[in-house]
DRENZAKOL-189819 format. One record per atom (N, C-alpha, C): residue number from 0; residue in three letters; x, y, z. Coordinates in nm, 4 decimals. Example, Ala and Ser with C-alpha at 12.3 -4.5 7.8 and 13.67 -1.06 7.14 Angstrom:
<pts>
[pt 0, 'ALA', [1.3190, -0.5690, 0.7800]];
[pt 0, 'ALA', [1.2300, -0.4500, 0.7800]];
[pt 0, 'ALA', [1.3200, -0.3300, 0.7800]];
[pt 1, 'SER', [1.2850, -0.2250, 0.7080]];
[pt 1, 'SER', [1.3670, -0.1060, 0.7140]];
[pt 1, 'SER', [1.2900, 0.0030, 0.7870]];
</pts>
This chain:
<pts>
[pt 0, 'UNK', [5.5211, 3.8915, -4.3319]];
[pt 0, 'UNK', [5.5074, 3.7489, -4.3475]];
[pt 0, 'UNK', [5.4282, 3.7245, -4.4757]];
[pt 1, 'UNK', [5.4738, 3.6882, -4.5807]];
[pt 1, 'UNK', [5.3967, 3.6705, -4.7295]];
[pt 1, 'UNK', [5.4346, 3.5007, -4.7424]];
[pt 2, 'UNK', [5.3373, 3.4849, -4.8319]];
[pt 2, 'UNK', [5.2889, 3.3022, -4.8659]];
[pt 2, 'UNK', [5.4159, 3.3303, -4.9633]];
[pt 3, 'UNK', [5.4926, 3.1825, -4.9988]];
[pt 3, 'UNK', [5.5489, 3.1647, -5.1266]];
[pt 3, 'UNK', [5.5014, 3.0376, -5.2242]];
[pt 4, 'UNK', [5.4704, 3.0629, -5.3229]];
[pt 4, 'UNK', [5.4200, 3.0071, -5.4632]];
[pt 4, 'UNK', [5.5013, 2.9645, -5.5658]];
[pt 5, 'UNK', [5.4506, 2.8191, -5.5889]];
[pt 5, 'UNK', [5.6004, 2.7870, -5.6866]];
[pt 5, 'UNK', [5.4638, 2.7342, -5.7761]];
[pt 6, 'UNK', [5.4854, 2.6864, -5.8746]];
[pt 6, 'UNK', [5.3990, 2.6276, -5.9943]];
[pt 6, 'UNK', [5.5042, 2.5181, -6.0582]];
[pt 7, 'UNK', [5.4394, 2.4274, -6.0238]];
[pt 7, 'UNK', [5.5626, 2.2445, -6.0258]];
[pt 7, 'UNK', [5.4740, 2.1515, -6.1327]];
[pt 8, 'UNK', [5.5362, 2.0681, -6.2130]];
[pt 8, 'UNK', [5.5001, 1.9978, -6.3166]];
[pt 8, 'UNK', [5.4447, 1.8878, -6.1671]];
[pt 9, 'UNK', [5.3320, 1.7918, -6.1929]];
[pt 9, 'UNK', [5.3477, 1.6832, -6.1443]];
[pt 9, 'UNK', [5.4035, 1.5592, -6.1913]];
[pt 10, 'UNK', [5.4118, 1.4435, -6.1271]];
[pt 10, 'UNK', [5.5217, 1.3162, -6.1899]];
[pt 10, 'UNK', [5.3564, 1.2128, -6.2055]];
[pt 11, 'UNK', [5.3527, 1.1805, -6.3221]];
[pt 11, 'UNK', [5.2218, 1.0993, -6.3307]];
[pt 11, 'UNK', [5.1978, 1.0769, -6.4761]];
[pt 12, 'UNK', [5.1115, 0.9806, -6.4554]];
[pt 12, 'UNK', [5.0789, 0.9319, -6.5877]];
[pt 12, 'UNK', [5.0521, 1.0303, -6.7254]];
[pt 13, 'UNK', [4.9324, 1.1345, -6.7034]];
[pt 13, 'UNK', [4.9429, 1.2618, -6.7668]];
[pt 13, 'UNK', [5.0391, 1.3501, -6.7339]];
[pt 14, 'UNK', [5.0712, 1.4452, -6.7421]];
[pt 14, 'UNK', [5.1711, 1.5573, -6.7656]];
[pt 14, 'UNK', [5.0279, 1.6918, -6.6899]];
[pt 15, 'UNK', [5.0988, 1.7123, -6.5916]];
[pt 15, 'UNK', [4.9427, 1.8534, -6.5479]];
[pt 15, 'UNK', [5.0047, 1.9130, -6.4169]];
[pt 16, 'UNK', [5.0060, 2.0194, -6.3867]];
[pt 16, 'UNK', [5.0815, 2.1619, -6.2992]];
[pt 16, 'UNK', [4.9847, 2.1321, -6.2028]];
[pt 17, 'UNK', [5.0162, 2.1774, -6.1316]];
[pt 17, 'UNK', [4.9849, 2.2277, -5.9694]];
[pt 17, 'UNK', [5.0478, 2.3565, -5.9035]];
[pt 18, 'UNK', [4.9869, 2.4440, -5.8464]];
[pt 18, 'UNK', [5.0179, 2.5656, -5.8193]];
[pt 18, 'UNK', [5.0101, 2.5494, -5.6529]];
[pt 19, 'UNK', [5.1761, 2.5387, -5.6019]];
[pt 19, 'UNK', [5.1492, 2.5468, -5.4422]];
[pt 19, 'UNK', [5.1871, 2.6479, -5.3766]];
[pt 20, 'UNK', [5.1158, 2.7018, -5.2713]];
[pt 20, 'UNK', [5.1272, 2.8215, -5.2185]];
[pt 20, 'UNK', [5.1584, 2.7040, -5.0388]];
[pt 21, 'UNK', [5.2710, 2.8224, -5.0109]];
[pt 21, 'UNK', [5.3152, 2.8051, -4.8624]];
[pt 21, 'UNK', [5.2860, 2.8924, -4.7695]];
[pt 22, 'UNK', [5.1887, 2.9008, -4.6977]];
[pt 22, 'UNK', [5.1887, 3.0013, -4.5989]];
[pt 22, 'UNK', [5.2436, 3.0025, -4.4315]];
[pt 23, 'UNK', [5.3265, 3.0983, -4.4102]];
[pt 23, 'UNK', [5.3699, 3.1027, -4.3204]];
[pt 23, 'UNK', [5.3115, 3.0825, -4.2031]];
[pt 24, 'UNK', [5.1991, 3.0770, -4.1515]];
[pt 24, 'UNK', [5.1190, 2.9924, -4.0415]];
[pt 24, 'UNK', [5.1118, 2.8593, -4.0235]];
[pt 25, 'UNK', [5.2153, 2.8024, -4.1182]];
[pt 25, 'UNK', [5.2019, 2.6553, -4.1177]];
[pt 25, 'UNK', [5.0523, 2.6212, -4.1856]];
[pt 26, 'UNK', [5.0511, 2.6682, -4.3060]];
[pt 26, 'UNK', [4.9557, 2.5576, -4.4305]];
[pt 26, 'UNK', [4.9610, 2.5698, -4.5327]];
[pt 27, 'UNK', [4.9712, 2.4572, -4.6099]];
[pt 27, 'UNK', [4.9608, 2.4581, -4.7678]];
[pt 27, 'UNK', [4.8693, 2.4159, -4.7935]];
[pt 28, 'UNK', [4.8796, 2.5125, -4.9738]];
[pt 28, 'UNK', [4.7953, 2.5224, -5.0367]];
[pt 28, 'UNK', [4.7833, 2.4423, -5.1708]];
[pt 29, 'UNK', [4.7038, 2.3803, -5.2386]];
[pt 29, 'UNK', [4.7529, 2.2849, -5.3468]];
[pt 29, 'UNK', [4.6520, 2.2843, -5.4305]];
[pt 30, 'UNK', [4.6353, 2.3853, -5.5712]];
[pt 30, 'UNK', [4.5549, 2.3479, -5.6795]];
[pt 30, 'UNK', [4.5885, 2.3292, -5.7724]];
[pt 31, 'UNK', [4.5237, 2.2420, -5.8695]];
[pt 31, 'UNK', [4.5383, 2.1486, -5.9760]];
[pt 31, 'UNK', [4.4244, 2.2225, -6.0578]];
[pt 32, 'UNK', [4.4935, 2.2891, -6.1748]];
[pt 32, 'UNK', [4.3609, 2.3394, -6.2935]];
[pt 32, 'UNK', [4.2842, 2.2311, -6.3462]];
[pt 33, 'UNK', [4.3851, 2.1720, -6.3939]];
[pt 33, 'UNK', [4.3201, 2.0785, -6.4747]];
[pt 33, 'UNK', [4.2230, 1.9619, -6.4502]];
[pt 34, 'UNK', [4.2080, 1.9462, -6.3230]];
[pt 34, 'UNK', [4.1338, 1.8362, -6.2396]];
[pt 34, 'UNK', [4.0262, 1.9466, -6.1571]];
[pt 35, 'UNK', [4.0123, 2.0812, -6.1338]];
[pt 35, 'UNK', [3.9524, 2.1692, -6.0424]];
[pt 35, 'UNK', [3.9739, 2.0854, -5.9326]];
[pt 36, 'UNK', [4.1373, 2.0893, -5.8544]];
[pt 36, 'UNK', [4.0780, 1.9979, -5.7496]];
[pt 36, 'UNK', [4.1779, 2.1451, -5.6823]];
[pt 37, 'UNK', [4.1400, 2.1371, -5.5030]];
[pt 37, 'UNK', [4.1910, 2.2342, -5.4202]];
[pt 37, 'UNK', [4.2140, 2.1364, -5.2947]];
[pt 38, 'UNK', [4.3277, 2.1123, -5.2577]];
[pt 38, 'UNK', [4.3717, 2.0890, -5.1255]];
[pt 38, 'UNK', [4.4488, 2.1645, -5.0362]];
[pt 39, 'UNK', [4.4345, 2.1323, -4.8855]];
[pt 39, 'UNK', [4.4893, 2.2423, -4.8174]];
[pt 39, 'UNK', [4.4991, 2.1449, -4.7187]];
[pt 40, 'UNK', [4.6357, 2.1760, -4.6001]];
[pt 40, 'UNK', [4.6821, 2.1033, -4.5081]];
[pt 40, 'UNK', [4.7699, 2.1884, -4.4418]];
[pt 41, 'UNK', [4.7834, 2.1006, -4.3292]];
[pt 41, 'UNK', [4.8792, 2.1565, -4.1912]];
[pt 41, 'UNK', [4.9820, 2.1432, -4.2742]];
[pt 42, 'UNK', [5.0922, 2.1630, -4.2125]];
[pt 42, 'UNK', [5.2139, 2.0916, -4.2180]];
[pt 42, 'UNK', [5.3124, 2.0071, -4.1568]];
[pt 43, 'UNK', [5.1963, 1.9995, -4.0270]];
[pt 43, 'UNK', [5.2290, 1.8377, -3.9505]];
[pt 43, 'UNK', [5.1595, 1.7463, -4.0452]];
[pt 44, 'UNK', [5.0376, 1.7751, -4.1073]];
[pt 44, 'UNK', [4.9754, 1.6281, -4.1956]];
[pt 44, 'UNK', [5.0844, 1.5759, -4.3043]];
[pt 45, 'UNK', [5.1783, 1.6552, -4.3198]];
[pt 45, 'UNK', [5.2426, 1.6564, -4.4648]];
[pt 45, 'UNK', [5.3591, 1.4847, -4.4396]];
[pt 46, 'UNK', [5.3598, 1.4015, -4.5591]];
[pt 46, 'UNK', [5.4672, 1.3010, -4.5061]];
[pt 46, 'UNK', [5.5323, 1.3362, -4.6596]];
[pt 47, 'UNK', [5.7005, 1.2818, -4.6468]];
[pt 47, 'UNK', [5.7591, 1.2936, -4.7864]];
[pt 47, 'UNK', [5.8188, 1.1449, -4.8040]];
[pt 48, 'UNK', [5.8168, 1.0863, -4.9196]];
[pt 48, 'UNK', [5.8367, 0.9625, -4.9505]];
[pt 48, 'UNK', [5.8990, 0.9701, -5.0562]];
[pt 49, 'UNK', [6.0128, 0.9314, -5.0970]];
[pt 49, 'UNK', [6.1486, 0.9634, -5.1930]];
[pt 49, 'UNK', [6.1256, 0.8030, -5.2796]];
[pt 50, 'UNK', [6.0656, 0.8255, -5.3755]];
[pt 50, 'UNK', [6.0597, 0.6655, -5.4457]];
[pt 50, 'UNK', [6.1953, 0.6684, -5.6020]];
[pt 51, 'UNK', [6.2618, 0.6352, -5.6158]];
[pt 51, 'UNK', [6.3816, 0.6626, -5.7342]];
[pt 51, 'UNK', [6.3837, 0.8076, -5.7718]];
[pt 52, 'UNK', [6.3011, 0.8594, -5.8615]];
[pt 52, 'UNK', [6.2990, 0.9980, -5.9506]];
[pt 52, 'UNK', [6.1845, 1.0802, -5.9411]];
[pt 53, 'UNK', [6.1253, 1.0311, -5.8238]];
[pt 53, 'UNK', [5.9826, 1.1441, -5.7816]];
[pt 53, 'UNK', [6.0228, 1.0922, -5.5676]];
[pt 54, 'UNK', [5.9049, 1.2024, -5.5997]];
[pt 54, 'UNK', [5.8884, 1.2153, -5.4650]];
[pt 54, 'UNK', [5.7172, 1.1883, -5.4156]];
[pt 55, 'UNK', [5.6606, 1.1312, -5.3460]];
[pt 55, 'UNK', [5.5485, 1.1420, -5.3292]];
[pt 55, 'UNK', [5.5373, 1.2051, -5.1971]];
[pt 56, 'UNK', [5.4108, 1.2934, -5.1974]];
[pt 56, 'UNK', [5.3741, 1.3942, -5.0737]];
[pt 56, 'UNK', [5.2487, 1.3316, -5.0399]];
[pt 57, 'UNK', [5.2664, 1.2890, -4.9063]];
[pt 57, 'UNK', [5.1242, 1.2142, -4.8369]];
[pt 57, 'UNK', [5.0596, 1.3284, -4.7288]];
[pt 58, 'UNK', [4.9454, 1.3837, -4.7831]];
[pt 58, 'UNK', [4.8698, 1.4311, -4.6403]];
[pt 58, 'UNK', [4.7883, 1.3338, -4.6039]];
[pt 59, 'UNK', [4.8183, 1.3222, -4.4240]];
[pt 59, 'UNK', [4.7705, 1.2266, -4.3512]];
[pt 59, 'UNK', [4.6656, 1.3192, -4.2612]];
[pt 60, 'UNK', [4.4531, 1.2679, -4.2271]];
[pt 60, 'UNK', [4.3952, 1.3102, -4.2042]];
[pt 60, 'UNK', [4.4494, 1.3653, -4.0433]];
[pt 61, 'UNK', [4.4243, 1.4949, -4.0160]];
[pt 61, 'UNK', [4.4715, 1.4852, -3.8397]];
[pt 61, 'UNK', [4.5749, 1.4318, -3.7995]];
[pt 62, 'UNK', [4.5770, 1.3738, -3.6925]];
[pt 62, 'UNK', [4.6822, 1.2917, -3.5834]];
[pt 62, 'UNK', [4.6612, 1.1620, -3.6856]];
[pt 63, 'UNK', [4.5583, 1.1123, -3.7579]];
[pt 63, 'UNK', [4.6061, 0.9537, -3.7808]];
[pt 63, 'UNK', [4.6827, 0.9389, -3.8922]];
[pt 64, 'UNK', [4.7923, 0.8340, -3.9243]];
[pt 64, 'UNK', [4.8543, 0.8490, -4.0012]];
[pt 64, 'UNK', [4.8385, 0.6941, -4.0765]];
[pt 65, 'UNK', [4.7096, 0.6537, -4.0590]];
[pt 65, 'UNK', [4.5967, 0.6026, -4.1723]];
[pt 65, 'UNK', [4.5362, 0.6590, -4.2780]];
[pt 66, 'UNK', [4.4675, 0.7155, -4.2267]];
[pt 66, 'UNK', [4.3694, 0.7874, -4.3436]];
[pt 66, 'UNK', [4.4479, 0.9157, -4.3722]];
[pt 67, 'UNK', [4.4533, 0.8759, -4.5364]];
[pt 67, 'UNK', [4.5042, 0.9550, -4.6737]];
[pt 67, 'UNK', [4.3915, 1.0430, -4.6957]];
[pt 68, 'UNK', [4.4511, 1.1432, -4.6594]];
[pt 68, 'UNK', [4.3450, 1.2686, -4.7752]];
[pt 68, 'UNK', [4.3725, 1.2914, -4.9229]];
[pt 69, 'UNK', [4.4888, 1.3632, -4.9332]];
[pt 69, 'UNK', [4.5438, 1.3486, -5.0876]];
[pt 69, 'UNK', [4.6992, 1.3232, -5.0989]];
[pt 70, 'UNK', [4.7186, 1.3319, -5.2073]];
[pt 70, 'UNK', [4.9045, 1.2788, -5.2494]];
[pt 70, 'UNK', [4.9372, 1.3458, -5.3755]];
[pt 71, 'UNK', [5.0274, 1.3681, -5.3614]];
[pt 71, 'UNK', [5.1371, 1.4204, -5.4791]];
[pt 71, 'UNK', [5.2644, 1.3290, -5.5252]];
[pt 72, 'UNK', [5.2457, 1.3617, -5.6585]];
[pt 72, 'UNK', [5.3411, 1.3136, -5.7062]];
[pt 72, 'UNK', [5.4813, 1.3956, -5.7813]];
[pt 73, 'UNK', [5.5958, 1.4664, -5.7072]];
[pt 73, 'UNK', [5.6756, 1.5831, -5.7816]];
[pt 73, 'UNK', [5.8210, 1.5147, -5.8002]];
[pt 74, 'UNK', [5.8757, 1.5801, -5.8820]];
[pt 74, 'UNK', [5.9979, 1.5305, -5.9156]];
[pt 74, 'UNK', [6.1033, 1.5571, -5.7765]];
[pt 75, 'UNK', [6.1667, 1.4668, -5.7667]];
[pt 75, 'UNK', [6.2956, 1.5073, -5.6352]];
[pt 75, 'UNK', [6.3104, 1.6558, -5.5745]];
[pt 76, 'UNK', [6.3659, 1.7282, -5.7424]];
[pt 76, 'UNK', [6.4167, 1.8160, -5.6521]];
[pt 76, 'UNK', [6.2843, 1.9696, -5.6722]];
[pt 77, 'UNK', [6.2104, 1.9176, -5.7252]];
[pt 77, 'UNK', [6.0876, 2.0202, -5.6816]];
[pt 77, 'UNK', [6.0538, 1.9927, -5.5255]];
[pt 78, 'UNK', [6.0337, 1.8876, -5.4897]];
[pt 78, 'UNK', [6.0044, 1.8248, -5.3763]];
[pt 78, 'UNK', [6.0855, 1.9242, -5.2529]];
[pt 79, 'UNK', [6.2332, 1.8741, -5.2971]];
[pt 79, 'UNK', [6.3260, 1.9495, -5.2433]];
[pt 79, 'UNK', [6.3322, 2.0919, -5.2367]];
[pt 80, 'UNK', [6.2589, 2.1605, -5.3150]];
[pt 80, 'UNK', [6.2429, 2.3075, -5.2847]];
[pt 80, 'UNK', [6.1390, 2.3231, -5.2297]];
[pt 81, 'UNK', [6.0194, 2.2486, -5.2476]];
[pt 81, 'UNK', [5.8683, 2.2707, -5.1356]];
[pt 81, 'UNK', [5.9619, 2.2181, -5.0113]];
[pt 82, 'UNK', [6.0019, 2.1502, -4.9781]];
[pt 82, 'UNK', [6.0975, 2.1236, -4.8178]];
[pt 82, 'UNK', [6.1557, 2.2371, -4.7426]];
[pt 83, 'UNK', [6.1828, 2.3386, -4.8492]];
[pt 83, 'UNK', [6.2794, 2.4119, -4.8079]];
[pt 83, 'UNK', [6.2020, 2.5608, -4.7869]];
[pt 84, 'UNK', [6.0947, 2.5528, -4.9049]];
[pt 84, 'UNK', [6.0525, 2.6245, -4.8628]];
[pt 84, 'UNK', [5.9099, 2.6495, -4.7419]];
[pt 85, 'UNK', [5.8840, 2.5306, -4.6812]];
[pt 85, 'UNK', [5.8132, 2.4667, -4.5615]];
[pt 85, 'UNK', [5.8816, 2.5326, -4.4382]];
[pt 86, 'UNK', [6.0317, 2.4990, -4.4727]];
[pt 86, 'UNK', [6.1460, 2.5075, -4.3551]];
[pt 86, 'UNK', [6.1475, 2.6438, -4.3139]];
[pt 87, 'UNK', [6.1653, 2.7195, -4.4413]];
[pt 87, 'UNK', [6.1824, 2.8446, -4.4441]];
[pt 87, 'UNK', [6.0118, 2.9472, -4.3525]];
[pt 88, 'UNK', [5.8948, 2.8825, -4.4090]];
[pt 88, 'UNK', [5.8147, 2.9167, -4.3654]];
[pt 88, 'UNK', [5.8292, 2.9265, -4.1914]];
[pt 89, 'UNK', [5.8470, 2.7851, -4.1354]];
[pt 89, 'UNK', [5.8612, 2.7766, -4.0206]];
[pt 89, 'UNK', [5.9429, 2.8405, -3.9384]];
[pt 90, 'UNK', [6.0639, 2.9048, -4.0073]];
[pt 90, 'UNK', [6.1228, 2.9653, -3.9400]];
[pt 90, 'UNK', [6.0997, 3.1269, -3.9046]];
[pt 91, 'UNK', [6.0198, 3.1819, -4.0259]];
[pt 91, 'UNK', [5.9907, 3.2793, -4.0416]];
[pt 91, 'UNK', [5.8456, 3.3010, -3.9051]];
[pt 92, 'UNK', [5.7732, 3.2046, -3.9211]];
[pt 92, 'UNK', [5.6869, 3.2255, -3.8256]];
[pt 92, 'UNK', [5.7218, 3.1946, -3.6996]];
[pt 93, 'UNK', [5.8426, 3.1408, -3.6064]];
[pt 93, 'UNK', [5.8845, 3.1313, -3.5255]];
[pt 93, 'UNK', [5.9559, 3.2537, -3.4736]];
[pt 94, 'UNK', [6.0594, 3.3214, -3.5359]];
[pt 94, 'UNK', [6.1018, 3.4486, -3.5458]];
[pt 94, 'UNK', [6.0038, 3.5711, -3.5063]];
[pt 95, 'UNK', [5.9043, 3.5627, -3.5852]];
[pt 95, 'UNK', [5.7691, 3.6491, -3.5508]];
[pt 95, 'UNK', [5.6822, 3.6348, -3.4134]];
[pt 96, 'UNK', [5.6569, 3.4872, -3.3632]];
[pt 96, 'UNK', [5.6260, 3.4805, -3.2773]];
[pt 96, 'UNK', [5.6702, 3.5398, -3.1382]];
[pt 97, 'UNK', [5.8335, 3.5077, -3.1511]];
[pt 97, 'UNK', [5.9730, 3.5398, -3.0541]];
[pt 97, 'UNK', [5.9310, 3.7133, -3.0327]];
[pt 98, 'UNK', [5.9702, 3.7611, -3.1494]];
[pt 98, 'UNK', [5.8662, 3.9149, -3.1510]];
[pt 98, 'UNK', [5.8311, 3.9776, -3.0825]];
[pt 99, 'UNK', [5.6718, 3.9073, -3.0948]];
[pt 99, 'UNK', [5.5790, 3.9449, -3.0142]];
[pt 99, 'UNK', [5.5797, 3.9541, -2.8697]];
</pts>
């Protein structure tokens, strides 16, 4: 069971990368060099919001789906490959579980 790591332009006013790591236990990982910022979340907190030519990624604190922790801003189909590769995670750790 290994994490997968993509390194995605963000969609925003500046131009600045983010390096996300997926780990198969159900959590991501999300750092930003250029800001030193580090977020990390379930992947029940995760919401996806498709606005024209980006995508915005809402982590919502816990169960409430009020309070915003952080957000992303990625192009469609980067978006579309963190989806897939979420999906992929989940399945992989379901498989493993079955396993055991």
């Amino acid at each position: 069971m290994l994490a997968e790591s993509r390194h995605v332009l963000l969609s925003g006013e500046k131009p600045q990368f983010a390096d996300i790591k997926i780990i198969p236990t159900g959590m991501i990982e999300v750092d930003i060099p250029d800001e030193a910022k580090h977020y990390q979340a379930d992947f029940e907190q995760l919401c996806f919001h498709r606005r024209s030519q980006k995508t915005e990624i809402v982590c919502h604190a816990g169960n409430s789906n009020d309070a915003v922790q952080w957000t992303l801003d990625l192009a469609n189909e980067d978006a579309r490959e963190l989806l897939g590769m979420i999906e992929r995670a989940e399945d992989e750790f379901e498989m493993l579980m079955r396993s055991l």
